[in-house]
Each structure stands twice: as C-alpha cells, then as structure tokens.
PDB file of N, CA, C and O in Angstrom:
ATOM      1  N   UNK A   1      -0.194  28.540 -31.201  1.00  0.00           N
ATOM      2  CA  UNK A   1       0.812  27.500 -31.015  1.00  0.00           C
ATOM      3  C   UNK A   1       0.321  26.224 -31.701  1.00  0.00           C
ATOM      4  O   UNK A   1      -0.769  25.704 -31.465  1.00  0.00           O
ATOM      5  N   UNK A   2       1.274  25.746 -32.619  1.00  0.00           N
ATOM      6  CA  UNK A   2       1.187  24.467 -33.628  1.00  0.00           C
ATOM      7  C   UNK A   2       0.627  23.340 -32.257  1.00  0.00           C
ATOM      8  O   UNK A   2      -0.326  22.586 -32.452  1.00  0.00           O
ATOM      9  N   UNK A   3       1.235  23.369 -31.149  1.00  0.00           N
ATOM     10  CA  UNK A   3       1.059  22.267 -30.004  1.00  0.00           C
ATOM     11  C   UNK A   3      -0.208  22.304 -29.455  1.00  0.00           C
ATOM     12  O   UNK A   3      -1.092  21.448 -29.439  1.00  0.00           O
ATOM     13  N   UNK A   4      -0.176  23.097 -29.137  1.00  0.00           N
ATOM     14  CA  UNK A   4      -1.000  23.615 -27.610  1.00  0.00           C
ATOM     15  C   UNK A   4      -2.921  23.769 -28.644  1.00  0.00           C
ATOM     16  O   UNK A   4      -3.970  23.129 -28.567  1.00  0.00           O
ATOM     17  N   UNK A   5      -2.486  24.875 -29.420  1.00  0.00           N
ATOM     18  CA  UNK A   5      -3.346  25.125 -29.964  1.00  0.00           C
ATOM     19  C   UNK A   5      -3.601  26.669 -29.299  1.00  0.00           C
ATOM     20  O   UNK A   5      -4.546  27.394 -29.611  1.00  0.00           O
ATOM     21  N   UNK A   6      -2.619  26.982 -28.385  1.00  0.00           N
ATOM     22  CA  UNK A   6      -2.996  28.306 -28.254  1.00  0.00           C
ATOM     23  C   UNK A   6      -2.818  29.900 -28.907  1.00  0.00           C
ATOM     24  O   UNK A   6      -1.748  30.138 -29.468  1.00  0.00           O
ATOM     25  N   UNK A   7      -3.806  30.932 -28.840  1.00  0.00           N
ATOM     26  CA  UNK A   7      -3.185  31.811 -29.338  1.00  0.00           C
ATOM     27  C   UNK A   7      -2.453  32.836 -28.357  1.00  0.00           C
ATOM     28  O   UNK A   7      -2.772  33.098 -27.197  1.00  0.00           O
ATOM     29  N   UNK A   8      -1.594  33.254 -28.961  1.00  0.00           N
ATOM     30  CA  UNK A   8      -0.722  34.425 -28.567  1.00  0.00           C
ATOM     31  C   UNK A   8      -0.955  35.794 -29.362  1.00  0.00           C
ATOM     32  O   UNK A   8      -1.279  35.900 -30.545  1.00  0.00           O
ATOM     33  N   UNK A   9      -0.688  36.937 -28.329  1.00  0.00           N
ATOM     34  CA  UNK A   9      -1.041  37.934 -28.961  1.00  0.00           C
ATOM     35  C   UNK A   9      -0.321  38.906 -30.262  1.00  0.00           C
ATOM     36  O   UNK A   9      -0.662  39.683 -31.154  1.00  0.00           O
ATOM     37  N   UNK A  10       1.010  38.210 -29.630  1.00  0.00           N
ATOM     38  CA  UNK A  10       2.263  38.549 -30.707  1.00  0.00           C
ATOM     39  C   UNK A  10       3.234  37.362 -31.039  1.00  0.00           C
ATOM     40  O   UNK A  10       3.016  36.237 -30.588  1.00  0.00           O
ATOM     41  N   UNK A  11       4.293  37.637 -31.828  1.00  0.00           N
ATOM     42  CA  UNK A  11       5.571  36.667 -31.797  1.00  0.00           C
ATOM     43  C   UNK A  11       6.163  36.706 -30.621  1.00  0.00           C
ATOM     44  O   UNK A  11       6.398  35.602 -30.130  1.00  0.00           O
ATOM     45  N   UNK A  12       6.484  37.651 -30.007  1.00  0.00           N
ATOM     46  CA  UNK A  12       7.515  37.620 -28.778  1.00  0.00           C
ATOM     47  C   UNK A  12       6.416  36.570 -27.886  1.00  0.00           C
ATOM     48  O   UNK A  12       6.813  35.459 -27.535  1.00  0.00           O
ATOM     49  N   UNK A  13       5.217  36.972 -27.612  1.00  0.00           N
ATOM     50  CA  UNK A  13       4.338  35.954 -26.522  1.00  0.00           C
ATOM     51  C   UNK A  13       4.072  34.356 -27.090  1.00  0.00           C
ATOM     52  O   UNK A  13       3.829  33.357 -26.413  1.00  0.00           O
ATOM     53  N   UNK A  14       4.196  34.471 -28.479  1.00  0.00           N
ATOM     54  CA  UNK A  14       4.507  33.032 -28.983  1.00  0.00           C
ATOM     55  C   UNK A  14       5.918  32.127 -28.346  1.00  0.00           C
ATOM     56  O   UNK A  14       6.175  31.011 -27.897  1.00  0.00           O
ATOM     57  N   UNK A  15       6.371  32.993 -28.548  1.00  0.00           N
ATOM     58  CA  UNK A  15       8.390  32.775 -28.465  1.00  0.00           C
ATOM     59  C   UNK A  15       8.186  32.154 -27.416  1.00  0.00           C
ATOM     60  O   UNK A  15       8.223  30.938 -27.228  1.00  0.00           O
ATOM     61  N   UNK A  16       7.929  33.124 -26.586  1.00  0.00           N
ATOM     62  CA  UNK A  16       7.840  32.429 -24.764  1.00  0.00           C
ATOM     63  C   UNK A  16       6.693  31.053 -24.414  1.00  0.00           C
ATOM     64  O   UNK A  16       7.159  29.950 -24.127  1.00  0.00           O
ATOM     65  N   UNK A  17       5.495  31.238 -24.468  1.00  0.00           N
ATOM     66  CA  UNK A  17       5.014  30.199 -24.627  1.00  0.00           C
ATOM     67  C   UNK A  17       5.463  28.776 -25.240  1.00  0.00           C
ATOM     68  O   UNK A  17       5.394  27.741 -24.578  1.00  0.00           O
ATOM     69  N   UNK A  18       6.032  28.836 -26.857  1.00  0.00           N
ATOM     70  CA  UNK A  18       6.719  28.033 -26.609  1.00  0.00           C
ATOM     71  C   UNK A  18       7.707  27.194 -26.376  1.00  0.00           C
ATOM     72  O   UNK A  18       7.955  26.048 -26.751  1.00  0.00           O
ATOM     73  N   UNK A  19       8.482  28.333 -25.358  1.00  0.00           N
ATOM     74  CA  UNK A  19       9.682  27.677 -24.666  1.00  0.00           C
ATOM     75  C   UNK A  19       8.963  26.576 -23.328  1.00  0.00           C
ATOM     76  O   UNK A  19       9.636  25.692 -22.798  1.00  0.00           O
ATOM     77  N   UNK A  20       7.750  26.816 -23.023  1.00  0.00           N
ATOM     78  CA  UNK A  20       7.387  26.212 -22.439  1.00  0.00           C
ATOM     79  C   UNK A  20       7.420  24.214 -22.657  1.00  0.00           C
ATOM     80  O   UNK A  20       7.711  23.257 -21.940  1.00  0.00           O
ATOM     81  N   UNK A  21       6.908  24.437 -24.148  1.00  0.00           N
ATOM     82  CA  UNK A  21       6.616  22.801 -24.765  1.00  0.00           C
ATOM     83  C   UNK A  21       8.260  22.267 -24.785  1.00  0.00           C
ATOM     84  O   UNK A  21       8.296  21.040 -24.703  1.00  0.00           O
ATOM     85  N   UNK A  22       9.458  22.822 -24.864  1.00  0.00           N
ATOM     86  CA  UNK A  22      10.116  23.093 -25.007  1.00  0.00           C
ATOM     87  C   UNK A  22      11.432  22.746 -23.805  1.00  0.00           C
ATOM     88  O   UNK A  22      12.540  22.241 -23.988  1.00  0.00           O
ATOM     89  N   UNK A  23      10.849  23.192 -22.693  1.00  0.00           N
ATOM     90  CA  UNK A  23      11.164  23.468 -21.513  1.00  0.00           C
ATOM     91  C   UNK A  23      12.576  23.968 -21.129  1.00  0.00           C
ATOM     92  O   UNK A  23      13.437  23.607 -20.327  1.00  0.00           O
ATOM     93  N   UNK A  24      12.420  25.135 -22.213  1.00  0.00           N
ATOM     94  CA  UNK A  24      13.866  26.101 -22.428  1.00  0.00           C
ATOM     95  C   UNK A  24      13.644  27.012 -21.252  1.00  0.00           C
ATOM     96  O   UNK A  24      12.625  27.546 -20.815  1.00  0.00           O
ATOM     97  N   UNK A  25      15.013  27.032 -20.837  1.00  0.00           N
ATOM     98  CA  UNK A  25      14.583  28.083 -19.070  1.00  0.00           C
ATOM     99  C   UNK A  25      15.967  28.970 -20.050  1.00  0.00           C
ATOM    100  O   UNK A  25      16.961  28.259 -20.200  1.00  0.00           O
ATOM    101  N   UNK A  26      16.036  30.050 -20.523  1.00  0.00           N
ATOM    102  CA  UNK A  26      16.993  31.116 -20.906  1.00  0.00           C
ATOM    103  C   UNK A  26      17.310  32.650 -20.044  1.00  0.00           C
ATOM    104  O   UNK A  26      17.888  33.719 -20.243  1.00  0.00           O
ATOM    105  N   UNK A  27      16.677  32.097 -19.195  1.00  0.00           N
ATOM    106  CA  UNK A  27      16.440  33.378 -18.143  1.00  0.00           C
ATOM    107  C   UNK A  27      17.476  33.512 -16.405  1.00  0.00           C
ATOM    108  O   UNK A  27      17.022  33.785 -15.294  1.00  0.00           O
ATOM    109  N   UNK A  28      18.654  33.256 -16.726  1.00  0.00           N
ATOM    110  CA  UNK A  28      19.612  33.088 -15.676  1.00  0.00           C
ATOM    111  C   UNK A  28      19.818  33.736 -14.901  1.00  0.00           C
ATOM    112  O   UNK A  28      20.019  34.904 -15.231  1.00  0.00           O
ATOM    113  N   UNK A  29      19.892  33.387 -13.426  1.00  0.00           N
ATOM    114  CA  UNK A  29      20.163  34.482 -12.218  1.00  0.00           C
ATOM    115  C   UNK A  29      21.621  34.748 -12.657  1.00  0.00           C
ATOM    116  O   UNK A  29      22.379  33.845 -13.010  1.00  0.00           O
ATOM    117  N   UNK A  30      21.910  35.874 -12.617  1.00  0.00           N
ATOM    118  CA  UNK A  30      23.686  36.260 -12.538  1.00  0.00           C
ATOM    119  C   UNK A  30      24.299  35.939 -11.444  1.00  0.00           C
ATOM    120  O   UNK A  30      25.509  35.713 -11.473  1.00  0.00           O
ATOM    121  N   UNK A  31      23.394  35.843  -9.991  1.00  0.00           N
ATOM    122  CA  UNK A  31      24.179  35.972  -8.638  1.00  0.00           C
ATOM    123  C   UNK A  31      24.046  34.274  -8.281  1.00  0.00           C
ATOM    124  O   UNK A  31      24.849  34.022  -7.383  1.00  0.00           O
ATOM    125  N   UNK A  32      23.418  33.255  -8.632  1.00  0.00           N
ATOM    126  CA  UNK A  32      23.207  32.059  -8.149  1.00  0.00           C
ATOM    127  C   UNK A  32      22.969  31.148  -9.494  1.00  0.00           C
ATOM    128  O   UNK A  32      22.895  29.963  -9.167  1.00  0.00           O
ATOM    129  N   UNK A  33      22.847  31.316 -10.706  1.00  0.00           N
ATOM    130  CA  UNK A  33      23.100  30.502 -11.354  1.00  0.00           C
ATOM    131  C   UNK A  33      21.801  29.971 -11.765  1.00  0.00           C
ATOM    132  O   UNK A  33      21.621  29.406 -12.844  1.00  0.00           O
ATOM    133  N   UNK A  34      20.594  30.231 -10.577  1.00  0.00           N
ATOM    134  CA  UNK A  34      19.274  29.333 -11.206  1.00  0.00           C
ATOM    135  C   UNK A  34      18.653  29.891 -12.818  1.00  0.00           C
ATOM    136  O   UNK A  34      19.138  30.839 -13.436  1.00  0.00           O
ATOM    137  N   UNK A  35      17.522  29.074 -13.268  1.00  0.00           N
ATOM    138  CA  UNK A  35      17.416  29.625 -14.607  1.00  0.00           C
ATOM    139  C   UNK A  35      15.628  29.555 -14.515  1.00  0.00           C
ATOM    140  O   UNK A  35      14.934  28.782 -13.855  1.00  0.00           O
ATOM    141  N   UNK A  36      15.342  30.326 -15.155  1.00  0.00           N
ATOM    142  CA  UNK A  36      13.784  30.588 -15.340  1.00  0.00           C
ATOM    143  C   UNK A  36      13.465  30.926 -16.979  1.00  0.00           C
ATOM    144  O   UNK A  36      14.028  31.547 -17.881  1.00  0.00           O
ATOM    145  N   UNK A  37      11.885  29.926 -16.765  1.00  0.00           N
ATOM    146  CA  UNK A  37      11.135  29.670 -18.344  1.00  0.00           C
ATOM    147  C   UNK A  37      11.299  31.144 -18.181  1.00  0.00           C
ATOM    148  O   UNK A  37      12.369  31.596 -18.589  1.00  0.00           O
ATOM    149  N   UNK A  38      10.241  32.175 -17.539  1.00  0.00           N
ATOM    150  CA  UNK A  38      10.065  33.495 -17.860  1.00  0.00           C
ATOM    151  C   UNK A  38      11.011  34.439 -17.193  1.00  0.00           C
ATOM    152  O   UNK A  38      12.027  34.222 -16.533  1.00  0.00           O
ATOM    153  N   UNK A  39      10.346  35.654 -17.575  1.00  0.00           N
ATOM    154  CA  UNK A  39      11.709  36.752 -17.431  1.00  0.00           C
ATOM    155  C   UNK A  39      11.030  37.945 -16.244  1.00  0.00           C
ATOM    156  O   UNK A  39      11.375  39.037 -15.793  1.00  0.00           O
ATOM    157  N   UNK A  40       9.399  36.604 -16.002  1.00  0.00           N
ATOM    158  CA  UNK A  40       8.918  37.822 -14.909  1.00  0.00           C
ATOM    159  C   UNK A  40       9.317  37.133 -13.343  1.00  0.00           C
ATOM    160  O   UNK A  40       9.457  37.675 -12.247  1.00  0.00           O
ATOM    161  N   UNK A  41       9.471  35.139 -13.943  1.00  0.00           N
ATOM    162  CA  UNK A  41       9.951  34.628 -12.840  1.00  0.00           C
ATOM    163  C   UNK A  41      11.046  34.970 -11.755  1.00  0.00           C
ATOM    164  O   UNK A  41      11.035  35.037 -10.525  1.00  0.00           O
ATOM    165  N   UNK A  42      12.155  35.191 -12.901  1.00  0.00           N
ATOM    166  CA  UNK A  42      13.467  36.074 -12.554  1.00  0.00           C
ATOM    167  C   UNK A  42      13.423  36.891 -11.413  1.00  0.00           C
ATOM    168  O   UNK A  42      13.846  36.854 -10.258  1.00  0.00           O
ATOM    169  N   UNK A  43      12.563  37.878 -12.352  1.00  0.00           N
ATOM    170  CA  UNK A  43      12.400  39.452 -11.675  1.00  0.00           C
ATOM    171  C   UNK A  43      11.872  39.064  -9.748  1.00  0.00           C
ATOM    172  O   UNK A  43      12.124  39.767  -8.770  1.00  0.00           O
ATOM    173  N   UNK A  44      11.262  38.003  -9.780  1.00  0.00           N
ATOM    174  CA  UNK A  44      10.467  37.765  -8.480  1.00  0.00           C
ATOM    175  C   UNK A  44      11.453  37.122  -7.877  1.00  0.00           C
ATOM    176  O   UNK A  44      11.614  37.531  -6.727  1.00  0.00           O
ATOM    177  N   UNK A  45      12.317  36.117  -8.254  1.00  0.00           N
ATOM    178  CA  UNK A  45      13.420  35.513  -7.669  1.00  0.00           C
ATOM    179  C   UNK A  45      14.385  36.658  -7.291  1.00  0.00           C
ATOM    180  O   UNK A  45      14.346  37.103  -6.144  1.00  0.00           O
ATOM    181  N   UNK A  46      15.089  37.063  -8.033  1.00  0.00           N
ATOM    182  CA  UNK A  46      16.118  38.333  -8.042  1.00  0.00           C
ATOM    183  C   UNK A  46      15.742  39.130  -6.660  1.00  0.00           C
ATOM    184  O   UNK A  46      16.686  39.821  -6.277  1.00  0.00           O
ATOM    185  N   UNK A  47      14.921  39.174  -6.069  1.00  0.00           N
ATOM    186  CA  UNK A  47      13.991  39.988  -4.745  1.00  0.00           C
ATOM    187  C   UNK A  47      14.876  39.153  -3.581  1.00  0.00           C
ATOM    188  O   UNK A  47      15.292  39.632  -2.526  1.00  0.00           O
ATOM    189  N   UNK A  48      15.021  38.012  -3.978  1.00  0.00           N
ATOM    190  CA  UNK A  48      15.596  37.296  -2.784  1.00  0.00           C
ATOM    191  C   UNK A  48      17.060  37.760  -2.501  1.00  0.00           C
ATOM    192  O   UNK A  48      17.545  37.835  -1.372  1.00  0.00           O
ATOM    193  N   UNK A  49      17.861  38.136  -3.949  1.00  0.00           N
ATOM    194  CA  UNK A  49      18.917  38.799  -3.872  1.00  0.00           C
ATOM    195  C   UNK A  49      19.140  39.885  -3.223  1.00  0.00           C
ATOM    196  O   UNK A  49      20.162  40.327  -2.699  1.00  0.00           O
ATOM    197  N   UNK A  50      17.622  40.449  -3.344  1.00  0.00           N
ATOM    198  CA  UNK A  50      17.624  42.251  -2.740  1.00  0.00           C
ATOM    199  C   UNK A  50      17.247  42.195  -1.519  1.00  0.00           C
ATOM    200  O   UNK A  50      17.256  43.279  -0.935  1.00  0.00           O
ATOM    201  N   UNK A  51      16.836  41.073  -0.787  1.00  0.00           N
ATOM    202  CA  UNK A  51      16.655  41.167   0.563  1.00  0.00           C
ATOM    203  C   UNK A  51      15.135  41.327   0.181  1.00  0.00           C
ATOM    204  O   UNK A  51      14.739  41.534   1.328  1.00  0.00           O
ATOM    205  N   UNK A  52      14.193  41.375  -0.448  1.00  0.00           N
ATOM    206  CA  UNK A  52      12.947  41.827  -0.537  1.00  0.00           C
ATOM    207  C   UNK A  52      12.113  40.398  -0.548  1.00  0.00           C
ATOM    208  O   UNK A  52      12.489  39.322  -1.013  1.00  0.00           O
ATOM    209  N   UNK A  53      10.965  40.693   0.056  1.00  0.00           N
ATOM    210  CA  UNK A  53       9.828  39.469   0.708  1.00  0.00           C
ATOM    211  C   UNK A  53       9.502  38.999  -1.819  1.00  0.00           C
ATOM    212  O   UNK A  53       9.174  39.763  -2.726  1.00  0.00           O
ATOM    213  N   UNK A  54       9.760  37.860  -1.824  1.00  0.00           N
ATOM    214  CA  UNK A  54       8.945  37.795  -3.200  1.00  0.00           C
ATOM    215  C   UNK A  54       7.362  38.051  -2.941  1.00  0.00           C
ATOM    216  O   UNK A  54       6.572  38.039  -3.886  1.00  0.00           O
TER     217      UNK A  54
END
C-alpha cells in the first residue's frame, strides 16, 4: 500500500485494505441496511439475523 506502506499478499487483499484509508464500507446488510469495510464483518453481523450468538 502506496499509504500505509503495507504489503498485501494479492490484489484482492490490496483492494480491501485499501478501502480502509478510504473508509469505503461496500459490504451491505440486505435485512437492516448497515454496511461493513469487510465481508467477514458482515458474515459475523448477519448471525444476529440468524438468531446466532456473534
């Protein structure tokens, strides 16, 4: 990363990282609308949808 100075292991882990500097959240709940930087945040939120402990 031109910013940070960090490395990433690929483009896609670049991509995401720097949505961070960025502070692009592209990752939308369908059922409530919230939005998340990552797409693993989601996945842990989305649990609340399923009735499941995050």
């Amino acid at each position: 990363c031109g910013e940070s100075g960090r490395r990433c292991s690929d483009r896609s882990a670049l991509a995401e990282h720097r949505s961070l500097h960025a502070e692009e959240r592209p990752h939308i709940c369908g059922e409530c609308g919230d939005s998340f930087q990552w797409s693993s945040a989601l996945s842990v939120h989305l649990r609340i949808h399923r009735g499941e402990t995050p």
